[in-house]
C-alpha positions as CSV (number, residue, x, y, z in Angstrom):
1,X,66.2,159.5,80.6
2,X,66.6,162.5,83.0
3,X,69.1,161.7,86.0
4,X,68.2,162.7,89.1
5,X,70.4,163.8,92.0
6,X,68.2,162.3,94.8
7,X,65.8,159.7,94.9
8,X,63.1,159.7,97.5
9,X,61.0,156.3,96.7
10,X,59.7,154.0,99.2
11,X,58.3,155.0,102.7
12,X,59.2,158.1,104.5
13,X,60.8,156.9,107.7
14,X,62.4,154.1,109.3
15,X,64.2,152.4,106.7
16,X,63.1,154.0,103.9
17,X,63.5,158.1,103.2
18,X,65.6,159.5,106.0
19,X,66.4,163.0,106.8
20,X,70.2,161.8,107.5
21,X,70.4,160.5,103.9
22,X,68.9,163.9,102.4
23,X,70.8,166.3,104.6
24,X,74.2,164.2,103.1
25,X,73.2,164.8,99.7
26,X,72.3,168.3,100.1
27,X,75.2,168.7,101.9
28,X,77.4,167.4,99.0
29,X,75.6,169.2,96.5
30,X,75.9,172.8,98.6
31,X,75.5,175.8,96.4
32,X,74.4,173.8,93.4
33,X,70.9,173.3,91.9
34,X,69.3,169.9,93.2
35,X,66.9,168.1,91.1
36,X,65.0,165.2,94.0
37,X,62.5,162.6,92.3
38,X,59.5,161.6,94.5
39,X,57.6,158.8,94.4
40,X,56.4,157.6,98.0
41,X,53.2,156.9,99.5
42,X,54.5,158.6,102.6
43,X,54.8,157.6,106.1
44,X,56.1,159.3,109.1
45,X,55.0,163.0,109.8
46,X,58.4,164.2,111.8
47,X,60.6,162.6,109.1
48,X,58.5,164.6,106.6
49,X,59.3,168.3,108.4
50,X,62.7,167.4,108.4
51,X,63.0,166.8,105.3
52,X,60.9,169.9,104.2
53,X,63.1,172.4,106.4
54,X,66.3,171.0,104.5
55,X,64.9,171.3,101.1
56,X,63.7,174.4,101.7
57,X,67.3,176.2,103.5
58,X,68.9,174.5,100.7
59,X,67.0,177.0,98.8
60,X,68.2,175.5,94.9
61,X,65.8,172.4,94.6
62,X,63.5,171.2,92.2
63,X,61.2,168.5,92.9
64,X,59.8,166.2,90.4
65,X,56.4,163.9,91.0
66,X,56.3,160.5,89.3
67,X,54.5,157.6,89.1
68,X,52.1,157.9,92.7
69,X,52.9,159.9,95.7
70,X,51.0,160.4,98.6
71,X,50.4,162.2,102.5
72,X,54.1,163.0,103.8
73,X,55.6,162.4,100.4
74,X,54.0,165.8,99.4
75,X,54.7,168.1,101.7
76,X,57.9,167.1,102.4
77,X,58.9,168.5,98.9
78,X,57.0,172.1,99.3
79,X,60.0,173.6,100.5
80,X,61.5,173.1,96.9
81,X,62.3,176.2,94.8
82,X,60.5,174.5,91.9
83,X,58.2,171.6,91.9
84,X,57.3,169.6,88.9
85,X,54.5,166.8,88.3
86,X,55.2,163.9,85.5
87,X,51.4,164.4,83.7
88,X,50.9,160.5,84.0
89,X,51.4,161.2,88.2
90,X,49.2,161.4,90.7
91,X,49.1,163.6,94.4
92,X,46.9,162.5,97.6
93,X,47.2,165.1,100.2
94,X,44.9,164.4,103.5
95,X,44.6,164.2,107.4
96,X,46.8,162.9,109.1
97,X,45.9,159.7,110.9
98,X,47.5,157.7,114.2
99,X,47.0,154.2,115.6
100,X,44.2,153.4,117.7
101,X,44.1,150.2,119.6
102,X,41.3,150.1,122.2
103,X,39.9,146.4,122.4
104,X,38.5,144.7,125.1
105,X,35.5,144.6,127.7
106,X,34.8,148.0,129.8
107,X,32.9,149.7,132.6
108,X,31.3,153.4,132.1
109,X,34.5,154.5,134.0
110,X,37.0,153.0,131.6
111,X,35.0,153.7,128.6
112,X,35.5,157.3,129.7
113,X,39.2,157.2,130.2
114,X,39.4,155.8,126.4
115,X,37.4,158.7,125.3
116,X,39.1,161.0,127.0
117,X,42.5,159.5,125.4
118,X,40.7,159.5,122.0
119,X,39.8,163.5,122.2
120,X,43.5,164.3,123.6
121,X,44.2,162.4,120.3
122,X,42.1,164.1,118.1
123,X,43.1,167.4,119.4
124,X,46.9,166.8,118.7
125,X,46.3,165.1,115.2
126,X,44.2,168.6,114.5
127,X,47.3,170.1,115.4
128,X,49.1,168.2,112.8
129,X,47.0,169.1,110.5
130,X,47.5,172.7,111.0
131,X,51.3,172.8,110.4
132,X,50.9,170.6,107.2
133,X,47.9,172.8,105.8
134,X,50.1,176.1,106.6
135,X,52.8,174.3,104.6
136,X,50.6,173.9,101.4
137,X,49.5,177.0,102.4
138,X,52.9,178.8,101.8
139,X,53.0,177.2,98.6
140,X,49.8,177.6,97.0
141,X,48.7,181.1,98.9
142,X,45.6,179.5,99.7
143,X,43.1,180.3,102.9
144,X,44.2,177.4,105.4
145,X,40.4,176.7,105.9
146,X,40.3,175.9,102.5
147,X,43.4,173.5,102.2
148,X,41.7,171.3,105.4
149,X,38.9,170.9,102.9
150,X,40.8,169.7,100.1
151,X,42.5,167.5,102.8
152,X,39.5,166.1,103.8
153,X,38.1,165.1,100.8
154,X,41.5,162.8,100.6
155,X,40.8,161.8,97.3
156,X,43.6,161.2,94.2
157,X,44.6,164.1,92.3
158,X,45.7,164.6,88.6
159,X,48.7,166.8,87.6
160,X,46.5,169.6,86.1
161,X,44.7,169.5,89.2
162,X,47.6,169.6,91.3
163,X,48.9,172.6,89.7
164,X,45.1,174.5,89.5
165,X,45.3,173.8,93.4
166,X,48.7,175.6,93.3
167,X,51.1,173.0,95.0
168,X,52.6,172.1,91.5
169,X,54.5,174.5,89.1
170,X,54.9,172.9,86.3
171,X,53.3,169.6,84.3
172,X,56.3,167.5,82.4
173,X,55.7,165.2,79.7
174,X,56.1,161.3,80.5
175,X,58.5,161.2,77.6
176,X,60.8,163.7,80.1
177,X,61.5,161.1,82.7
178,X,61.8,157.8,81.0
179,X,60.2,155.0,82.3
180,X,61.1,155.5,85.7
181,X,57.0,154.5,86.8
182,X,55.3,154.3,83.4
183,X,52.7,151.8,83.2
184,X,48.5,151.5,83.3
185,X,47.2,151.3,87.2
186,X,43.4,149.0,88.2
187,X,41.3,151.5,90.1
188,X,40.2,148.0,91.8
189,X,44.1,147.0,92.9
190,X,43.8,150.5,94.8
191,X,40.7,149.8,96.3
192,X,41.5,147.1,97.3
193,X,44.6,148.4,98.9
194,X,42.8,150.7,101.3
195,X,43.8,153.4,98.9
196,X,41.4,156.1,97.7
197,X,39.8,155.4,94.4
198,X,41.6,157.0,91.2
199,X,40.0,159.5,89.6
200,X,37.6,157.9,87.1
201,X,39.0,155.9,84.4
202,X,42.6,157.1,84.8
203,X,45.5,156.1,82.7
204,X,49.0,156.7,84.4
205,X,50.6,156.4,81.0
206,X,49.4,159.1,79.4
207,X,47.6,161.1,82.1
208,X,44.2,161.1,79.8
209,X,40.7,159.9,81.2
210,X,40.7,156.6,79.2
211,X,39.7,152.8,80.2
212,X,42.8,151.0,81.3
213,X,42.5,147.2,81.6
214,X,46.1,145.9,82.3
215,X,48.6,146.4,85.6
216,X,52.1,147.2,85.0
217,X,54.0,144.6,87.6
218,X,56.2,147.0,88.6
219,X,53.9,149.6,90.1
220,X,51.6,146.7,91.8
221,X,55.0,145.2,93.5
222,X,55.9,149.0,94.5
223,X,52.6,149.3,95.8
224,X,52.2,145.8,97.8
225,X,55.6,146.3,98.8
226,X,54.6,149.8,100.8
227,X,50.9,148.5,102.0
228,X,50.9,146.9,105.4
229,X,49.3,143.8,105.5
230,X,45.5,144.2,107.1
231,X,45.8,142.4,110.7
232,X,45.0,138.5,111.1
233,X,41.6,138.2,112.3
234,X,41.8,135.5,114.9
235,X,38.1,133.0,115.0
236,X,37.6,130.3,117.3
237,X,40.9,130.4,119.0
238,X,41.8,128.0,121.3
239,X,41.2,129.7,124.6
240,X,44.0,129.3,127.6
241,X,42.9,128.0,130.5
242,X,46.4,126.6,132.4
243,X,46.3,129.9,134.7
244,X,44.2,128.9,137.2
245,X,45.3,131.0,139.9
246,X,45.3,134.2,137.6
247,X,42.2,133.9,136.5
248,X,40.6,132.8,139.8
249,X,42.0,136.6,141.1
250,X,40.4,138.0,137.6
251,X,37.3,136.5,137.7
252,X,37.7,134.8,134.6
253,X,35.7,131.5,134.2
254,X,36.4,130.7,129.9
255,X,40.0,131.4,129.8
256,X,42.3,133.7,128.0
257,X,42.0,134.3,124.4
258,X,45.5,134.7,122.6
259,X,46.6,136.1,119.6
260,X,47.9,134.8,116.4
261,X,51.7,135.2,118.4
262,X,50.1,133.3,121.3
263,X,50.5,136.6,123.6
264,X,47.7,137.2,125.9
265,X,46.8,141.3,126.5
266,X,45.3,142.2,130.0
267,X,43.1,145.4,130.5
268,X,44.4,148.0,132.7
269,X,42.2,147.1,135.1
270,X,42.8,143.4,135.5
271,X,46.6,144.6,135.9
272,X,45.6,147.0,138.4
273,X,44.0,144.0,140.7
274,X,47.3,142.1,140.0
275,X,49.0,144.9,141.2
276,X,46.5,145.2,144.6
277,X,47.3,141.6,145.0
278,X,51.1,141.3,145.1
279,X,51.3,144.3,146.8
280,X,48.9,142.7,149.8
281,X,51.1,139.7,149.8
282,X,54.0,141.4,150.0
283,X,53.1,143.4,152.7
284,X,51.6,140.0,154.1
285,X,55.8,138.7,153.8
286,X,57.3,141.7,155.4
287,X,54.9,141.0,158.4
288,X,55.6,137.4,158.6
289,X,59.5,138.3,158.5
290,X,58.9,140.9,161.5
291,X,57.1,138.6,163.8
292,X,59.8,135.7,163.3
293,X,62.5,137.8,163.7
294,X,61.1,139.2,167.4
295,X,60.4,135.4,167.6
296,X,63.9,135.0,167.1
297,X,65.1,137.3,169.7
298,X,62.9,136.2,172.8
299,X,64.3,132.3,171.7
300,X,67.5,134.5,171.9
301,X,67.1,136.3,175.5
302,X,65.8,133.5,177.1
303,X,68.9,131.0,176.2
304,X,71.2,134.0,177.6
305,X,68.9,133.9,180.9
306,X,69.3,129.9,181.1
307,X,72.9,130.4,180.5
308,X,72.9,132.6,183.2
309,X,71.6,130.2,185.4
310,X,73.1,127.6,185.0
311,X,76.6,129.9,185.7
312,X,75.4,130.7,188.5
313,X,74.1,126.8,189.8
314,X,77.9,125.8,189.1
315,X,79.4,128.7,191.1
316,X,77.1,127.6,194.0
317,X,78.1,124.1,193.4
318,X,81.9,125.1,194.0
319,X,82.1,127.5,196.5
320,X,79.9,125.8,200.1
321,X,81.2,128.4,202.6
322,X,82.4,126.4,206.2
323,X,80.8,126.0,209.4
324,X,81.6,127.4,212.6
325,X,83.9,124.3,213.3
326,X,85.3,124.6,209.7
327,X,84.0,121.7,208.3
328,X,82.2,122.2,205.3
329,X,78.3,122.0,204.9
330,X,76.9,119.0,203.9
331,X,76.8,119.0,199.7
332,X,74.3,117.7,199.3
333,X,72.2,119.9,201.1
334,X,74.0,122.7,198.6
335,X,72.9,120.8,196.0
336,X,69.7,120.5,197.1
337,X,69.0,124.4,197.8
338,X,70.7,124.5,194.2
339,X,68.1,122.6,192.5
340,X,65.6,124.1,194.2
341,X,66.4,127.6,193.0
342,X,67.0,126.3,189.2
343,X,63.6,124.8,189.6
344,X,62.4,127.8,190.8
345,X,63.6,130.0,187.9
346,X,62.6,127.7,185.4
347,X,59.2,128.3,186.3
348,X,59.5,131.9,186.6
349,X,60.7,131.9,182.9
């Protein structure tokens, strides 16, 4: 069984194939031929030109296809020097595709917005596109226009095809590589899998057109194991209804509808009128706060006015300036005059 010096299996990002991981082996192996087995069903775009540019300034490597490898999995290998195809493989190039998550009830206005989104979307997976069919391109030596076609077809390819196409250079025997993914593959398990369908009655062990009627465990596990699961359809969901005030300001008479998590999504637009609506009361606060704080200060002025007064009733009160004779005027006239005056002020206040 060949040995290889770099194995790029599972998905092409995240925790799967990393450009880190590649550039380290290519870095060890400087100078010296590499020989990279590849058997992915891709993944993520920008992990893929990574990849490609270090293959290809590493200038000595030869890739080898087995067992099933698809969309970034390809042309991340095209920078190779050499690339070879196990004759019981199989090669899916196509368009590249992106999430699109648009659910919900709309007005004309939205529903615009989301197209307009959807076309700036399109545009930039066309884009994508283009870099990834110049790539085959490179390869093969092939009009671009005519690579998009083969892209969009999307559909599985056999290794004589693949080299016919120009993207392979040579077609190995299965006997070369061992049984690293011999086995039969269901066109059905495929389907199933959101896959396209393998080309009519394929058998991956010996790359001939012949029925096949049994699934080697290994590959299906491999396969399952790359697949995301199709989302949970959620029917007859308990609807949320504790949120009174919420969905009084939405307009919402039967509730919120969760999902399986229990989360509840709002539309940009119902977050826009939650937005209008703590930003009124807000403003409603800071107005409140400015009226009870000039509240505060007249409460403020007018106890330093009666403080005043009343200073000035007790100087009054102790300082009754003599008669003629000397004697001192009757107090309680003072007193009187005093009250008076107090009384007087209180009024005026």
């Amino acid at each position: 069984m060949k040995k290889y010096d770099l194995y790029l299996t599972g998905t092409v990002g995240g925790w799967g194939i990393s450009a880190d991981y590649v550039k380290y082996i290519l870095d060890k192996h400087k100078d010296q031929p590499v020989d990279v087995a590849v058997c992915s069903l891709g993944g993520d775009v920008s992990t893929a030109l990574q990849i490609y540019e270090l293959i290809k300034n590493h200038g000595q490597v030869t890739a080898h296809f087995l067992g099933m490898s698809a969309s970034a999995a390809t042309f991340m290998v095209m920078g190779a020097k050499t690339v070879k195809m196990s004759k019981n493989a199989l090669l899916l190039i196509h368009n590249c595709s992106s999430w699109v998550d648009s659910w919900g009830r709309f007005n004309k206005e939205q529903l615009d917005e989301i197209i307009k989104q959807l076309q700036f979307e399109r545009k930039q997976l066309d884009t994508i596109d283009d870099v990834i069919a110049n790539i085959y391109a490179e390869r093969n030596g092939k009009n671009i226009e005519d690579i998009k076609e083969k892209m969009k077809v999307a559909a599985w390819i056999k290794a004589a095809d693949a080299k016919s196409f120009g993207i392979v250079d040579e077609i190995i025997d299965a006997e070369q590589v061992g049984n690293f993914m011999e086995g039969k593959i269901k066109n059905s398990l495929i389907k199933d899998m959101g896959l396209p369908a393998l080309p009519k009655d394929f058998d991956s062990e010996t790359g001939e057109e012949n029925p096949t009627s049994s699934v080697i465990k290994k590959v299906v596990d491999m396969l399952k194991g790359l697949i995301p699961e199709p989302p949970t359809i959620i029917t007859n969901k308990k609807m949320i209804k504790v949120f009174t005030a919420v969905m009084a300001l939405l307009a919402i008479t039967d509730g919120f509808k969760p999902d399986e998590k229990g989360n509840v999504s709002l539309s940009q637009d119902q977050m826009r009128t939650i937005d209008d609506e703590l930003r009124k009361q807000n403003d409603a606060c800071k107005k409140a706060a400015g009226v009870i704080d000039d509240l505060k200060k007249k409460i403020q002025d007018l106890e330093n006015d009666v403080k005043l007064k009343d200073e000035q009733i007790a100087n009054l009160k102790g300082s009754a300036p003599d008669d003629e004779d000397g004697r001192k005027v009757d107090e309680t006239a003072a007193l009187t005059g005093a009250a008076e005056l107090f009384n007087s002020i209180k009024d005026a206040l």
